[in-house]
N, C-alpha and C positions, 0 to 999 in steps of 0.2 A: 422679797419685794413682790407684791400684786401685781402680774402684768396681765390680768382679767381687762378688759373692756368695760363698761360702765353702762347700765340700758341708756342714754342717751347717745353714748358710742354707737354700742351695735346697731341700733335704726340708721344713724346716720353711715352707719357702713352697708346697711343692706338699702337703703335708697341711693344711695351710689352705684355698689354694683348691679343692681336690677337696671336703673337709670341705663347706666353703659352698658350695658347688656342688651337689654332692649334698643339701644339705636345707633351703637358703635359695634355694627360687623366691618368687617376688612372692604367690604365693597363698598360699606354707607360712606367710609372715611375717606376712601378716593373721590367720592362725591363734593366732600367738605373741602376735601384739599383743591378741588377743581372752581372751588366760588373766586369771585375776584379778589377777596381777601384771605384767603388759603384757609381759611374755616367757617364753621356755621353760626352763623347769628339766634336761628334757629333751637342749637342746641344751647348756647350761653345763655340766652331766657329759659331754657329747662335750670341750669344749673344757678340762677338768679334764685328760681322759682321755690326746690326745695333748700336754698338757702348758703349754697356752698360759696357765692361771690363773696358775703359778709363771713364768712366763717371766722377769720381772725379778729374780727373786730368787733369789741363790747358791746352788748346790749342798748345801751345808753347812746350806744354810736350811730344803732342801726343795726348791728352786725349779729352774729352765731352767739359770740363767744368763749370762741375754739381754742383750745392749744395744740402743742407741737403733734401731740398723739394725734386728732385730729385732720391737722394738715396733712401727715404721711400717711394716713387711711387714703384719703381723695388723692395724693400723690399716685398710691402704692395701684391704685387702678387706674388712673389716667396712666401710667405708665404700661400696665398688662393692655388698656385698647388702644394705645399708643394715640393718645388725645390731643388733637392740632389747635384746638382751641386758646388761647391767651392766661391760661391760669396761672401757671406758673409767675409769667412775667406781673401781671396785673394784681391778683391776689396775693401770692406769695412774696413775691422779690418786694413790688412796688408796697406791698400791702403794712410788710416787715420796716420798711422806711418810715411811712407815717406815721404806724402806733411808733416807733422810737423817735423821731423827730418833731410830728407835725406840733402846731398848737391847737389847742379844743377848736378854735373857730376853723380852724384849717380843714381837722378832721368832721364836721360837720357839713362844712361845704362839699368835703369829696363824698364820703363813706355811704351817705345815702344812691347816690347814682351809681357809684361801684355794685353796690350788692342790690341792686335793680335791674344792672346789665346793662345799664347807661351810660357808661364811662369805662373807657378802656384806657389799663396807664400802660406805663414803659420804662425802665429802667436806661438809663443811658451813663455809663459808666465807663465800658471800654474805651482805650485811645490806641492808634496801631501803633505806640510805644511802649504801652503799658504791661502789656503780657500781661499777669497777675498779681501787679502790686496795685493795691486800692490806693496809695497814694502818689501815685505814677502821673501826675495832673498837672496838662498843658492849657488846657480851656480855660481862659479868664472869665472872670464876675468883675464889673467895674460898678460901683453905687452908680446908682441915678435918681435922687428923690428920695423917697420913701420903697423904690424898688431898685431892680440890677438889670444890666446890660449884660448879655452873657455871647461871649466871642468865642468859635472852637471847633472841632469835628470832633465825634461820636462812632464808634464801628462796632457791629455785629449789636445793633441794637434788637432786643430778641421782639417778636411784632409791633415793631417801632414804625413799619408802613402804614397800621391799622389804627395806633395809638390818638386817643382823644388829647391827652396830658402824657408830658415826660417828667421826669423828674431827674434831672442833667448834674452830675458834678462840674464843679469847676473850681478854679483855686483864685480867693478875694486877696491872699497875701504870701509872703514867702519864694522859694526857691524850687526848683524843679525838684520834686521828691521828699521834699520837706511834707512833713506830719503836721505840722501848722499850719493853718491856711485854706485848709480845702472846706469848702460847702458844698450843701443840697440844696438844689432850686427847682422849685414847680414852673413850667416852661409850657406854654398848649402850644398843642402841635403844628395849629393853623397860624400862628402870633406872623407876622413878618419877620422875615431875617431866620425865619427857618424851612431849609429846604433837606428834602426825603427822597432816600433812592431806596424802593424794595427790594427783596429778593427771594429767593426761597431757600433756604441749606438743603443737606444733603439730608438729611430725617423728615423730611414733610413738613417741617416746622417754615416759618418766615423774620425774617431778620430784617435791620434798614442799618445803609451811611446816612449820618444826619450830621449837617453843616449849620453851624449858626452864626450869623454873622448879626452885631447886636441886638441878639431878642430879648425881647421883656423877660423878666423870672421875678419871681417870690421865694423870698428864704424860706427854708426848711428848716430851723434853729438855729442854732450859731452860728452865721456862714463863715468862721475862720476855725471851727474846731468840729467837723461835722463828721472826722473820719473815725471814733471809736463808733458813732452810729454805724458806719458804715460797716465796718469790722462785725459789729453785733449780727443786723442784718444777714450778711453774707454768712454768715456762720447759719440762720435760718434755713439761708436758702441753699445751703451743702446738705442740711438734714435733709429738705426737704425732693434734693434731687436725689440722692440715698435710695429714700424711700421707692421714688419714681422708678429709680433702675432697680431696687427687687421687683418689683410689677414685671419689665421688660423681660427679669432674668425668669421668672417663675412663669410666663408665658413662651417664651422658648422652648425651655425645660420640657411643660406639658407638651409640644407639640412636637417635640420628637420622641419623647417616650409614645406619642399618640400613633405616630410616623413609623417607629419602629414595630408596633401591632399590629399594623395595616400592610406596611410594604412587604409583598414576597418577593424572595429570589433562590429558585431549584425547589419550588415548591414548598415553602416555610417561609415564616413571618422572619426579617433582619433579626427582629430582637429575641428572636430563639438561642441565638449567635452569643457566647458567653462572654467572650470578648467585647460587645458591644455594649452588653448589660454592665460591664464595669465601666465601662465608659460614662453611660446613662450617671451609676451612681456616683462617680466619680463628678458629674454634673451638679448632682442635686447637693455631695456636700460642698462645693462651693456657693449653691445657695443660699442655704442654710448659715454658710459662714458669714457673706452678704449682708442675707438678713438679721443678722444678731449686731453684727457693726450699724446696721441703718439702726435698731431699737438702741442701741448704744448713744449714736449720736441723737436720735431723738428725745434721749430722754438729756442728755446734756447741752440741748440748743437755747435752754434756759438759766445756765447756768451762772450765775454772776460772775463769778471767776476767770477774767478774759482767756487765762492763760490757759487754765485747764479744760474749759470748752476747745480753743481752738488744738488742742492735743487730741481731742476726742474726733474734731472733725476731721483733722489730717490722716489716723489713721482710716475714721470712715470708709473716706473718699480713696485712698489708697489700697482696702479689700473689696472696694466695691470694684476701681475699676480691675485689679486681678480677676474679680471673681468674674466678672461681666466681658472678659476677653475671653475666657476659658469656655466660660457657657456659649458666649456667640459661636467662637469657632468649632465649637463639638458641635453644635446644632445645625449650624451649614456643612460640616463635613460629614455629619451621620444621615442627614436628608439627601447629600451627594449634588448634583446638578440643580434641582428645583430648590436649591433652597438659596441659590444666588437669583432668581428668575424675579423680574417687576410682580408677577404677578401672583406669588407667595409671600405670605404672611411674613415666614419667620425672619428671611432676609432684611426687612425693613425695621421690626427689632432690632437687630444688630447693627445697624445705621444708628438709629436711637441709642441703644445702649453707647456706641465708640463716640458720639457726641456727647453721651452724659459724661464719658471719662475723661475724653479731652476740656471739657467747659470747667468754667472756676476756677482752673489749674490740672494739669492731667496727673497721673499716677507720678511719677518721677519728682512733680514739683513739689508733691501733698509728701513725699518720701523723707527729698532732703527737709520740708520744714519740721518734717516732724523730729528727724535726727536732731536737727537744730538746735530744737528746745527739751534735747535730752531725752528723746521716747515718749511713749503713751505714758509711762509713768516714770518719772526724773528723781534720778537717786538722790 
């Protein structure tokens, strides 16, 4: 298998990282985090500009059109500058929904403002019952007309304070947990009968509770069978945080092997210290391991085969988060003191990464599902 890059790849990887490079230091990004909506507006018209808001969406759309290798490129460095900006959620999550549900007129009315920087969406999916089943839906959709009433609360909506449009489950028919029943509905933000509490998490990012008490919505496809979309989807968006935390883990990494050349103690550099050096490599093969699960699941986030995608993402998201526990903690214990401090880099990483392992389902849950369905590969 060719896993070369493509000259259309490599530009768009080197105007990425140059991009972040040039305007995501550790200090610019406190900056961002300190605006009123915890990132820069600023910087999403750069990332409009060379083209990254449309990336998943076809030509004909407006958009890049990108695939999975693509997205985990822009992942794989928003996660090394540990990037506060709405991508993930808007682009990736929200972006993943449309192309599998919207209809053409749908995707025409949004996709041009999206990848202008016009339009910031939102995934609204969690309920504080649900924990990890996508079909865990208490929020009702009731007809009204030609459109829905949608009745419900919403939690740990990911920049759902900043969000222009959401795009809300909620269930039009059936039983608590029933797999029939659930839809997607496009819901703006401002509609009446929806009210927003922000917040900030613990990684720099922003999240919202969002309450709706009958707001307007529009179907997103079938509103009583909308959850193998959803399924599809969320299997994007495991690749695509994957990706995100090799960035995290690979930015670490360099900075305590950087850490370990620079710091003396009894007149010698730490990483003189042989015992530490195993340490370091001991780091980087869990990387490495990481990284080969993220290209794994990336290359399976297209896979038709519900079953054996979702076997690829489980075990993903299962070496990632090992691998991303291991690096965090070697990297604050081999930095010693400063590397718990606000005002180092790496510590904030590691915030990041224990949020990428926790979200979607954390290690333990991605474990038992994968036992579930018989291992990565079922006899």
């Amino acid at each position: 298998m060719d896993f070369d890059l493509s000259d259309e790849q490599r530009l768009l990887k080197d105007s990425v990282d140059r991009m972040i490079l040039n305007r995501y230091g550790f200090e610019a990004r406190k900056g961002y985090r300190a605006a009123p909506e915890g990132w820069s507006r600023e910087i999403w018209a750069q990332f409009a500009d060379i083209g990254l808001l449309g990336l998943p969406f076809t030509e004909a759309q407006g958009g890049f059109g990108g695939g999975p290798v693509d997205t985990a490129m822009v992942m794989e460095a928003c996660g090394r500058a540990l990037v506060v900006e709405p991508y993930f959620a808007t682009v990736v999550a929200c972006g993943a929904l449309l192309r599998h549900a919207a209809s053409e007129a749908q995707l025409e009315a949004l996709v041009p403002g999206i990848a202008a920087g016009e339009r910031v969406l939102a995934y609204a999916q969690i309920e504080r019952q649900s924990r990890n089943s996508l079909n865990d839906v208490m929020t009702r959709a009731e007809r009204d007309g030609d459109g829905w009433r949608i009745t419900g609360d919403k939690s740990l909506v990911l920049h759902g304070d900043s969000a222009d449009t959401l795009l809300v489950t909620a269930r039009t028919a059936g039983e608590h947990r029933e797999r029939h029943g659930i839809g997607l509905f496009l819901v703006q933000a401002d509609a009446p009968g929806v009210t927003r509490r922000g917040y900030p998490t613990q990684d720099g990012m922003r999240a919202a509770e969002i309450n709706l008490v009958n707001a307007s919505g529009e179907a997103l496809g079938d509103p009583a069978e909308a959850l193998p979309v959803l399924e599809q989807a969320n299997d994007e968006m495991l690749a695509a945080l994957c990706a995100e935390a090799v960035g995290v883990m690979d930015a670490m990494h360099a900075m305590t092997v950087d850490y370990m050349k620079t710091r003396k103690q009894f007149g010698r550099a730490i990483g003189d210290n042989q015992a530490l050096q195993h340490r370091a490599v001991d780091m980087y093969v869990s990387l490495e391991q990481a990284r080969s699960m993220a290209l794994y699941a990336t290359m399976m986030a297209s896979e038709p085969d519900a079953l054996e995608r979702q076997r690829a993402m489980h075990a993903a998201k299962v070496q990632i988060g090992r691998s991303g526990r291991h690096i965090g903690q070697e990297a604050v214990q081999l930095h010693g003191g400063i590397g718990v401090t606000m005002e180092y880099a790496v510590g904030h990483h590691f915030k990041r990464m224990t949020m990428i392992e926790r979200g979607f389902g954390d290690t333990d849950s991605h474990l038992a599902a994968l036992a579930r369905l018989g291992g990565l590969i079922a006899a």
